[in-house]
HTML snippet that shows the backbone in 3Dmol.js (N, CA, C, O; Angstrom):
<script src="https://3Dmol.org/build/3Dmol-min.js"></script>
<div id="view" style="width:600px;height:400px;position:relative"></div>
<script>
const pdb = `
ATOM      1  N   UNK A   1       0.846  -1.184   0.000  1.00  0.00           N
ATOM      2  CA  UNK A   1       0.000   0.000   0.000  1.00  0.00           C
ATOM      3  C   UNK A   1       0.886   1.241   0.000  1.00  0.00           C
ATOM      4  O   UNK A   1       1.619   1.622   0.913  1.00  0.00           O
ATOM      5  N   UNK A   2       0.675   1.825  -1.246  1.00  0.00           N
ATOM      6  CA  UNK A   2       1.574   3.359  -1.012  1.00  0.00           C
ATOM      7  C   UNK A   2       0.606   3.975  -1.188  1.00  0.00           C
ATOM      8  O   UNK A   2      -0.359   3.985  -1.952  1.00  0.00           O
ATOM      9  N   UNK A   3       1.398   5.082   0.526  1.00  0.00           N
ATOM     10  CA  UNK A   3       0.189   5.974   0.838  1.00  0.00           C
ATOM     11  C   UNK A   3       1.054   7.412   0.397  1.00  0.00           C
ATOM     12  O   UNK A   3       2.260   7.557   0.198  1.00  0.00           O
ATOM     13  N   UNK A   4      -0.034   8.367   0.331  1.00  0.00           N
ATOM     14  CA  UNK A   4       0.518  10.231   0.118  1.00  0.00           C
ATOM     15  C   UNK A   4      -0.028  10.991   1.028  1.00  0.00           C
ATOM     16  O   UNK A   4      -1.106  10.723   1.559  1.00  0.00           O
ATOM     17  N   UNK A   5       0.656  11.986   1.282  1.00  0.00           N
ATOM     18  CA  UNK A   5       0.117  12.767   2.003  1.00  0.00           C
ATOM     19  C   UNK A   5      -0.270  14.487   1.398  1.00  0.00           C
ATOM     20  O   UNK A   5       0.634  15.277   1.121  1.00  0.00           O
ATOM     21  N   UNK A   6      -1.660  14.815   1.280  1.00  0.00           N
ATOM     22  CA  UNK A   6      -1.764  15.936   1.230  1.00  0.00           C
ATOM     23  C   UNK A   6      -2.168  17.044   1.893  1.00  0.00           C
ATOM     24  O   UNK A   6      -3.120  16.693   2.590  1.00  0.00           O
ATOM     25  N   UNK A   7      -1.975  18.067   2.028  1.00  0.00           N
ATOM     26  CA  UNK A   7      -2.070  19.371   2.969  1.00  0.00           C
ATOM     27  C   UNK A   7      -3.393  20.560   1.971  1.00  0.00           C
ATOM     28  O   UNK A   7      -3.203  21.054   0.860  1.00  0.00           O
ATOM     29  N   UNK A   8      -4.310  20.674   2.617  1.00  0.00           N
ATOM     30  CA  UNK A   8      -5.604  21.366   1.594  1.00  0.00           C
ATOM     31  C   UNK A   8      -5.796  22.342   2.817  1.00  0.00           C
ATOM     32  O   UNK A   8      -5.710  22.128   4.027  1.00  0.00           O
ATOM     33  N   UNK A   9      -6.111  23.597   2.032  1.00  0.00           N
ATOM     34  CA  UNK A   9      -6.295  24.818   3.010  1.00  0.00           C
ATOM     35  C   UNK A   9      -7.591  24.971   3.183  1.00  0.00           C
ATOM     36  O   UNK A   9      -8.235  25.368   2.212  1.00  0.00           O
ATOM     37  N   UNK A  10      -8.400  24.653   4.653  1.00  0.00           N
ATOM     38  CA  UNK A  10      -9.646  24.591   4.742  1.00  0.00           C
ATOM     39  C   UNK A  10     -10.331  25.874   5.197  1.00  0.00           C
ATOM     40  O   UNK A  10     -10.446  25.842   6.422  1.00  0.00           O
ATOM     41  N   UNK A  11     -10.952  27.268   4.538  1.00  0.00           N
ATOM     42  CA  UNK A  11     -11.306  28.237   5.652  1.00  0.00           C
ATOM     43  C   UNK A  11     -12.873  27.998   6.043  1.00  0.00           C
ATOM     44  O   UNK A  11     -13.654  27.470   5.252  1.00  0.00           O
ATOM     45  N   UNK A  12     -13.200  28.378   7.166  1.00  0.00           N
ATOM     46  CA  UNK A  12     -14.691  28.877   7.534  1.00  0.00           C
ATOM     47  C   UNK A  12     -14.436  27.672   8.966  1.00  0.00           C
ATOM     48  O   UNK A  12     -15.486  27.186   9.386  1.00  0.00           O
ATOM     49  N   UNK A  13     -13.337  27.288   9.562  1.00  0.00           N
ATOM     50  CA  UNK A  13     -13.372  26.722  11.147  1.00  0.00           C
ATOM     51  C   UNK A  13     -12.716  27.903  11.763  1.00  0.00           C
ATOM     52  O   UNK A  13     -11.871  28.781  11.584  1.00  0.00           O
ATOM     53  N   UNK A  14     -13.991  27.199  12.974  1.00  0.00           N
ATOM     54  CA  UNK A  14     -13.663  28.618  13.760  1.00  0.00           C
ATOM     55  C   UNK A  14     -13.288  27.923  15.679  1.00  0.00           C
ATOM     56  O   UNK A  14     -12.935  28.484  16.716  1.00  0.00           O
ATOM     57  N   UNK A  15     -13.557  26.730  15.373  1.00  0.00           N
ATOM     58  CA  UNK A  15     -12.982  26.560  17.214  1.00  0.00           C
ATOM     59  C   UNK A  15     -13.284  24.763  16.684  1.00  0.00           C
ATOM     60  O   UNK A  15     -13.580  24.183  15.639  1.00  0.00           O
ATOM     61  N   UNK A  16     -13.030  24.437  17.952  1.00  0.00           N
ATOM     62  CA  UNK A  16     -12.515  22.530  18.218  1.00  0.00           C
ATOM     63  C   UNK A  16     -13.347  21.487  17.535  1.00  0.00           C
ATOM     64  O   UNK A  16     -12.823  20.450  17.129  1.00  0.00           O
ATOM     65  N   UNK A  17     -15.102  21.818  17.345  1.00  0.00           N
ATOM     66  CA  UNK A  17     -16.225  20.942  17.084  1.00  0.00           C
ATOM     67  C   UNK A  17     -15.720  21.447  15.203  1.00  0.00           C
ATOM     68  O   UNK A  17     -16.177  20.680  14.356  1.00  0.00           O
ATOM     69  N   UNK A  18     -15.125  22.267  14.834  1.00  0.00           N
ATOM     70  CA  UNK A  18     -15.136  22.352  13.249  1.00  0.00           C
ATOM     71  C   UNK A  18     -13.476  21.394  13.125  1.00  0.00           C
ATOM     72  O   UNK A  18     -13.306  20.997  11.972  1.00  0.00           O
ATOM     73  N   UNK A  19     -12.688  21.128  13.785  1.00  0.00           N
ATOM     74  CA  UNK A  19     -11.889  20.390  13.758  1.00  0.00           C
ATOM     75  C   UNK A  19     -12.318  18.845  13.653  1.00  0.00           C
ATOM     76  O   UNK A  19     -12.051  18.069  12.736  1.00  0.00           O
ATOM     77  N   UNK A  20     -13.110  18.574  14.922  1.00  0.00           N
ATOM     78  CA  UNK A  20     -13.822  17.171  14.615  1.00  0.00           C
ATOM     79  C   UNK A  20     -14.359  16.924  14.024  1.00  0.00           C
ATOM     80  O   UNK A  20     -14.385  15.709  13.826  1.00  0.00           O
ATOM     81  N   UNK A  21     -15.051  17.576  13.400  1.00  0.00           N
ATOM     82  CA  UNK A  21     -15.835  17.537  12.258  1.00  0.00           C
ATOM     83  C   UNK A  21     -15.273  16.976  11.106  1.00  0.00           C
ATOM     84  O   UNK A  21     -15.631  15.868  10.709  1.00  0.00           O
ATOM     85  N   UNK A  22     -14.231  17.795  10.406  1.00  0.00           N
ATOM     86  CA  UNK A  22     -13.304  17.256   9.667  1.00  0.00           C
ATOM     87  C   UNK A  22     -12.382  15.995   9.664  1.00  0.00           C
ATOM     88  O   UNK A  22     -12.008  15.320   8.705  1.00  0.00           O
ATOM     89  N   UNK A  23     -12.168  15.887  10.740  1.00  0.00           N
ATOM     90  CA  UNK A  23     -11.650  14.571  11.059  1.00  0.00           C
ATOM     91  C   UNK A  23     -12.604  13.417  10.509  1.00  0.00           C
ATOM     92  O   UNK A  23     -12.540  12.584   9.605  1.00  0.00           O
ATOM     93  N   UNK A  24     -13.345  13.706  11.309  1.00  0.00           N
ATOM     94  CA  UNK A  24     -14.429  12.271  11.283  1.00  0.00           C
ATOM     95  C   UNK A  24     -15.582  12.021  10.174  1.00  0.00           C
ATOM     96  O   UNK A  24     -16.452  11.160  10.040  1.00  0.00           O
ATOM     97  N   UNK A  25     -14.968  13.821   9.022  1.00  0.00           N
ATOM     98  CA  UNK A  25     -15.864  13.275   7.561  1.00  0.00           C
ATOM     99  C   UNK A  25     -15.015  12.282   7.245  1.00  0.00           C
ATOM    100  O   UNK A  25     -15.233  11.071   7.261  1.00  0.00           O
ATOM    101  N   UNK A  26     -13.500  13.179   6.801  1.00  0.00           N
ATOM    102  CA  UNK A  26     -12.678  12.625   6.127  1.00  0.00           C
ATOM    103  C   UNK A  26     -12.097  11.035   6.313  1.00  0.00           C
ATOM    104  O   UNK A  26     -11.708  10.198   5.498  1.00  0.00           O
ATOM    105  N   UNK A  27     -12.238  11.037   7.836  1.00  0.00           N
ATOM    106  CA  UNK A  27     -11.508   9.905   8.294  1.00  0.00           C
ATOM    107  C   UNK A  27     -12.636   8.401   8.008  1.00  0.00           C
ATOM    108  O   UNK A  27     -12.508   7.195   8.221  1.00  0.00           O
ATOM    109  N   UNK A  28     -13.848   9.371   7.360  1.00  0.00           N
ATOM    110  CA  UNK A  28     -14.682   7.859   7.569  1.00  0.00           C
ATOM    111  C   UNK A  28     -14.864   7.736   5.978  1.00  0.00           C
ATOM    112  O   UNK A  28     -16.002   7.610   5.525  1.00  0.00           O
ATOM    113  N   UNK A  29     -13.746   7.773   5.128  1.00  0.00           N
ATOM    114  CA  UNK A  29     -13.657   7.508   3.385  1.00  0.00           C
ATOM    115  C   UNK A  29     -12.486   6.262   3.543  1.00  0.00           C
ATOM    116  O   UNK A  29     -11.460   6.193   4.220  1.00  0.00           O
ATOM    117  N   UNK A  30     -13.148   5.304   2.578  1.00  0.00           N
ATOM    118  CA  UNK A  30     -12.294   4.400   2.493  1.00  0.00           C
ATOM    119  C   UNK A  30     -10.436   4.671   2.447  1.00  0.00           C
ATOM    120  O   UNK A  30     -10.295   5.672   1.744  1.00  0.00           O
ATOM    121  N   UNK A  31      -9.285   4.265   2.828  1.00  0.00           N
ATOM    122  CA  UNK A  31      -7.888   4.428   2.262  1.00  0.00           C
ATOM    123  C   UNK A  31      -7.482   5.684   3.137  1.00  0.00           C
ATOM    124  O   UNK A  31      -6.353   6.082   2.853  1.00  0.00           O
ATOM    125  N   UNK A  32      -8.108   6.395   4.113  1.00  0.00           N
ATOM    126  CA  UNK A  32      -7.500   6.679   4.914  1.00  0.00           C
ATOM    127  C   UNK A  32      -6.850   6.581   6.214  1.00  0.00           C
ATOM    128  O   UNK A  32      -7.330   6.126   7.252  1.00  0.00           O
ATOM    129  N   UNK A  33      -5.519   7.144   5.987  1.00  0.00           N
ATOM    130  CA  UNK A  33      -4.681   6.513   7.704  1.00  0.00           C
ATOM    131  C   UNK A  33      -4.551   7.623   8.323  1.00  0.00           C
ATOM    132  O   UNK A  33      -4.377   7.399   9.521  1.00  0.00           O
ATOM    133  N   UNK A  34      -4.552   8.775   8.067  1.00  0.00           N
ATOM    134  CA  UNK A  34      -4.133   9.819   9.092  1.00  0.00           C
ATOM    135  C   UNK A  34      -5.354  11.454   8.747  1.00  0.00           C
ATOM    136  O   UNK A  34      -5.884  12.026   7.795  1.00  0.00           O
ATOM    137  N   UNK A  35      -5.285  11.531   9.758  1.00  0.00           N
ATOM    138  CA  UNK A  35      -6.108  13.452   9.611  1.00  0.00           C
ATOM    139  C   UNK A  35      -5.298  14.162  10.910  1.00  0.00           C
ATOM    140  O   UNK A  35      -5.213  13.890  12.108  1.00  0.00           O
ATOM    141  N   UNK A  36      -4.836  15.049  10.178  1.00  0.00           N
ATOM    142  CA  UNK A  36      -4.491  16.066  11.280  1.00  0.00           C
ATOM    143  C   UNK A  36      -5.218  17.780  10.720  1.00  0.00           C
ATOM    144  O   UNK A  36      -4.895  18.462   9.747  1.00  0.00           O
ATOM    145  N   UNK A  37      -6.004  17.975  11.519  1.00  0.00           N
ATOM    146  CA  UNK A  37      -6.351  19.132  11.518  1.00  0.00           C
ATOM    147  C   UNK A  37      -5.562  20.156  11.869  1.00  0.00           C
ATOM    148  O   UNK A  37      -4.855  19.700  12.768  1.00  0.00           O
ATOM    149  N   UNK A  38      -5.261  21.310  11.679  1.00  0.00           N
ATOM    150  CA  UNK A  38      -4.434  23.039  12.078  1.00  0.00           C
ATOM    151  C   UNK A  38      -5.410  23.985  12.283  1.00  0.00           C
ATOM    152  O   UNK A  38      -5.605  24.886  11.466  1.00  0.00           O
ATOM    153  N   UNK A  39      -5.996  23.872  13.225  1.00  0.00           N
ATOM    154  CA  UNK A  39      -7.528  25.137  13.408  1.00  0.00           C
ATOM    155  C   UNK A  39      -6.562  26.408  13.106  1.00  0.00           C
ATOM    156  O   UNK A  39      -6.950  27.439  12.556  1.00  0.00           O
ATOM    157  N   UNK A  40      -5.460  26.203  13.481  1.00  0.00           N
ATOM    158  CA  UNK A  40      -5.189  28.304  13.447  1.00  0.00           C
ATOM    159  C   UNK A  40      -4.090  28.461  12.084  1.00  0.00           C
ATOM    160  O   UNK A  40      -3.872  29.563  11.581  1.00  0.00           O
ATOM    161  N   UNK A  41      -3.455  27.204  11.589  1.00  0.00           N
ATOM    162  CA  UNK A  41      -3.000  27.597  10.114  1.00  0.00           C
ATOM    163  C   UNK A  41      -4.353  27.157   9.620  1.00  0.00           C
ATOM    164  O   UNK A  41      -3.817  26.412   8.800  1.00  0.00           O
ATOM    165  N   UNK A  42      -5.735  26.947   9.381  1.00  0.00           N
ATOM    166  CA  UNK A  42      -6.739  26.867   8.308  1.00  0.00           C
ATOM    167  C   UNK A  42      -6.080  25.561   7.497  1.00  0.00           C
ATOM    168  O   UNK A  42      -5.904  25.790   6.300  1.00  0.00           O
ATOM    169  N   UNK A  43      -5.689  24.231   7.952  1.00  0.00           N
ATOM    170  CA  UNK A  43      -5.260  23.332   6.712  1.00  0.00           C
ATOM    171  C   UNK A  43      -5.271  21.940   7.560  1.00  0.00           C
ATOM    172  O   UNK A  43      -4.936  21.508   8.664  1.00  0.00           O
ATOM    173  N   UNK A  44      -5.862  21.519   6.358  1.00  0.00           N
ATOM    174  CA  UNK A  44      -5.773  19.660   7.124  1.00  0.00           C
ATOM    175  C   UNK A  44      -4.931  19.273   6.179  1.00  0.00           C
ATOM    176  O   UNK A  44      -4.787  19.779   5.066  1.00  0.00           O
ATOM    177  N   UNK A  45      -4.094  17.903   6.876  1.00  0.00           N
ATOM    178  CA  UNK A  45      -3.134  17.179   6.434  1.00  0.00           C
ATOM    179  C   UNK A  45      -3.531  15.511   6.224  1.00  0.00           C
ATOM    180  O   UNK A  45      -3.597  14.607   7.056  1.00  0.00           O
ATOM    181  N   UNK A  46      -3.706  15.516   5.115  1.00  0.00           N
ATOM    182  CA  UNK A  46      -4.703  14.130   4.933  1.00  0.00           C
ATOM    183  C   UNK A  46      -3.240  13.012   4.370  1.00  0.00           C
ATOM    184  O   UNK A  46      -2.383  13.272   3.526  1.00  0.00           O
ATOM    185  N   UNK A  47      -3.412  11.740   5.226  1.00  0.00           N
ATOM    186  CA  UNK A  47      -2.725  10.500   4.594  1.00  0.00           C
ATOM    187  C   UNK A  47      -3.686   9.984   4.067  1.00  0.00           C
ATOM    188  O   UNK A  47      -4.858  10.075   4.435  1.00  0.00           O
ATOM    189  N   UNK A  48      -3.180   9.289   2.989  1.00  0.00           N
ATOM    190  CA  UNK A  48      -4.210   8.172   2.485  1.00  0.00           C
ATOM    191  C   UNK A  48      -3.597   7.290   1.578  1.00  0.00           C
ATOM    192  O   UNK A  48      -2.404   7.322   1.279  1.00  0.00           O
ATOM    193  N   UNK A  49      -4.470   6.470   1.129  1.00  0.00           N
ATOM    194  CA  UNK A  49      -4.114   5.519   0.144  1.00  0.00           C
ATOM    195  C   UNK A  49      -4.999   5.491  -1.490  1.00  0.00           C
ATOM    196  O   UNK A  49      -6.071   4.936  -1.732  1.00  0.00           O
ATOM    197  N   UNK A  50      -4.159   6.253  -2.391  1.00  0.00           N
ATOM    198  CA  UNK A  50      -4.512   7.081  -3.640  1.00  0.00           C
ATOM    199  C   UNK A  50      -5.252   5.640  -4.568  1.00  0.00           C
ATOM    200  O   UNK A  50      -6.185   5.815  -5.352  1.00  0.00           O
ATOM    201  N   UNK A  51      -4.717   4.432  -4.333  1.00  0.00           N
ATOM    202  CA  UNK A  51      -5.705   3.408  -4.945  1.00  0.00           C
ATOM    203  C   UNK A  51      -7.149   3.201  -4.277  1.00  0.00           C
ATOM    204  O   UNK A  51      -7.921   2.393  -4.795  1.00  0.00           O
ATOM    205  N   UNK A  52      -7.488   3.857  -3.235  1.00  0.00           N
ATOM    206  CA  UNK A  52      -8.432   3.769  -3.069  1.00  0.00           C
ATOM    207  C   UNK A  52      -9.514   4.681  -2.679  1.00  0.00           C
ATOM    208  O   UNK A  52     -10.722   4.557  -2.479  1.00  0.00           O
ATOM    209  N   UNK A  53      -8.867   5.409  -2.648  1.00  0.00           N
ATOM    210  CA  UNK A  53      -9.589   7.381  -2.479  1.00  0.00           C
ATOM    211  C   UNK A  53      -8.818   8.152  -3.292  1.00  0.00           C
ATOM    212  O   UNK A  53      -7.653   7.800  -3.473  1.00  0.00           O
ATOM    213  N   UNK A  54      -9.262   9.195  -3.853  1.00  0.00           N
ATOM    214  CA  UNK A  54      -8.754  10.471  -4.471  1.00  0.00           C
ATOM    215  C   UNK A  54      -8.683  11.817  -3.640  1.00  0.00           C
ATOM    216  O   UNK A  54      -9.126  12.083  -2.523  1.00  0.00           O
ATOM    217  N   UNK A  55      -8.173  12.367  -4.305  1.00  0.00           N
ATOM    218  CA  UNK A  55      -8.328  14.141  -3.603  1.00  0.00           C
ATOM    219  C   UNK A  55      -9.426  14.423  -3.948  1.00  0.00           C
ATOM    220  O   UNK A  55      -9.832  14.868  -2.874  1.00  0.00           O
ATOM    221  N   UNK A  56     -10.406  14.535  -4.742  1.00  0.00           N
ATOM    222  CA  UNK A  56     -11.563  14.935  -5.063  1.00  0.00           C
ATOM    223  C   UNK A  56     -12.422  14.604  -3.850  1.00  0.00           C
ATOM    224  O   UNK A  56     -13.060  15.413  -3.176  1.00  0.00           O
ATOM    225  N   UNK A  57     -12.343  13.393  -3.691  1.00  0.00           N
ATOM    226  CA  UNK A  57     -12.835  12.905  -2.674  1.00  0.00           C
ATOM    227  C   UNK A  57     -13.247  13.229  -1.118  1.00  0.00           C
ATOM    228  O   UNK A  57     -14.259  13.228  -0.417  1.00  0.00           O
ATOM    229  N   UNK A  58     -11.889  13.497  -1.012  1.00  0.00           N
ATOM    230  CA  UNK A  58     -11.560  14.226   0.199  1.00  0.00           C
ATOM    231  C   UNK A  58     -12.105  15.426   0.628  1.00  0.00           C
ATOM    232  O   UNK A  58     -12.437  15.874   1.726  1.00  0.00           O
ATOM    233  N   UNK A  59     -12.117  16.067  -1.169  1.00  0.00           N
ATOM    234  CA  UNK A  59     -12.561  17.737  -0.761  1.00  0.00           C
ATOM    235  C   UNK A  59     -14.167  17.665  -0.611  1.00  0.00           C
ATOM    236  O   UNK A  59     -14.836  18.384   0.132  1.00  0.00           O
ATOM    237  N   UNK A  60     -14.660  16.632  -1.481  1.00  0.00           N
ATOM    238  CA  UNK A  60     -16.227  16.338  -1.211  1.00  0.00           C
ATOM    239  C   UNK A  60     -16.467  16.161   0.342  1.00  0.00           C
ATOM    240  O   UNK A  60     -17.512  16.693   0.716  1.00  0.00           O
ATOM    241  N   UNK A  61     -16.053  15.806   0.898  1.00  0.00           N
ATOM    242  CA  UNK A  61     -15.997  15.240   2.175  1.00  0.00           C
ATOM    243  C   UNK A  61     -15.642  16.398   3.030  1.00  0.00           C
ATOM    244  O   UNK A  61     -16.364  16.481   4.023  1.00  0.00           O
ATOM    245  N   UNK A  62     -14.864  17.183   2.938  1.00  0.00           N
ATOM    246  CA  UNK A  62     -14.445  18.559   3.777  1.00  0.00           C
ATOM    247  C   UNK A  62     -16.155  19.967   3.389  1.00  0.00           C
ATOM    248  O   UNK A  62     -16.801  20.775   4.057  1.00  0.00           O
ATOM    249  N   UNK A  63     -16.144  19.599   2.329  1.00  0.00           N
ATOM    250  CA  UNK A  63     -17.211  20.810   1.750  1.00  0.00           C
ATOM    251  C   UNK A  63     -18.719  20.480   2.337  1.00  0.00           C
ATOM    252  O   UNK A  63     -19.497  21.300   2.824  1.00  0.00           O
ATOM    253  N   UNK A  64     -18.919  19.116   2.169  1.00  0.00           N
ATOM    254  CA  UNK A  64     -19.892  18.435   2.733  1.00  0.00           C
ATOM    255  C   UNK A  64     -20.025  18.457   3.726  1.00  0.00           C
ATOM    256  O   UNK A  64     -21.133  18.141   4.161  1.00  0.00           O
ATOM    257  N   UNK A  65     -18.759  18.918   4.814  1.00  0.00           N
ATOM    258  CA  UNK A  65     -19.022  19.022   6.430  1.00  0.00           C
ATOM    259  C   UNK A  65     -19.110  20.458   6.538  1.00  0.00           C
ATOM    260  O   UNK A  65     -19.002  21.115   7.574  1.00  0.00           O
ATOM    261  N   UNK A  66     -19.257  20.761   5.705  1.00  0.00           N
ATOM    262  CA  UNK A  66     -19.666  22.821   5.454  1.00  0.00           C
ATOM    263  C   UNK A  66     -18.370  23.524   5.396  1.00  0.00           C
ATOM    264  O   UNK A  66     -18.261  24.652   5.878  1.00  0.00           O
ATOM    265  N   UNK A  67     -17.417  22.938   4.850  1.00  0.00           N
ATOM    266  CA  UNK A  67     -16.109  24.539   5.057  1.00  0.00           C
ATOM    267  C   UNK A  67     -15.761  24.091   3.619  1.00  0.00           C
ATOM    268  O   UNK A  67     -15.992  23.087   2.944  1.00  0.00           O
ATOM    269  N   UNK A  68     -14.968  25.513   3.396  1.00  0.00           N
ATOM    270  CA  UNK A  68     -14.650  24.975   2.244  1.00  0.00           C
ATOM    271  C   UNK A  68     -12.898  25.241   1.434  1.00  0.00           C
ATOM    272  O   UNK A  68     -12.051  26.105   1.662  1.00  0.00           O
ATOM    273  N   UNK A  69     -12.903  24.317   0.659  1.00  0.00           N
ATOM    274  CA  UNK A  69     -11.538  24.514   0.755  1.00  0.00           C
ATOM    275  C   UNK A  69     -10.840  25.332  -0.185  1.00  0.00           C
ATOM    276  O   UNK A  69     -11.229  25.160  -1.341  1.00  0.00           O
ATOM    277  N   UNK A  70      -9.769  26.313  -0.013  1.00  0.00           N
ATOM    278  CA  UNK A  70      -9.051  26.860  -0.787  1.00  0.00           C
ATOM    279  C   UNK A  70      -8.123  26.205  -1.909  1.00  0.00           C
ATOM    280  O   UNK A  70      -7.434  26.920  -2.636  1.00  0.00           O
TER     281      UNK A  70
END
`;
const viewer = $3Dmol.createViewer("view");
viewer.addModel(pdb, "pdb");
viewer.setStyle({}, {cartoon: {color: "spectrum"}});
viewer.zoomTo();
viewer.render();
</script>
């Protein structure tokens, strides 16, 4: 399994429940291993596994939890 890691600039979080939020869209898409949220740089850091999720994906999943990404 080769995994990547990408960094997407998320604005419109504003405190801890818009952090979890993100976590637990993203983290519940197939091929992912890691979410780290940055509430005060505005950017999540997504691992995953590109054979089985995309970036598109991901951003569906961030926009869908209402923020949206740069």
């Amino acid at each position: 399994m080769a995994v990547e890691s990408k960094t997407f600039q998320v604005e419109g979080m504003s405190c801890m429940h818009c952090v979890h939020a993100i976590k637990t869209a993203v983290g519940s898409l197939p091929g992912i291993s890691k979410v780290e949220v940055d509430l005060m740089g505005k950017k999540a850091e997504v691992t995953f596994d590109p054979a089985q999720v995309d970036t598109r994906s991901i951003i569906e999943k961030i926009v869908e939890a209402g923020y949206e990404v740069a």
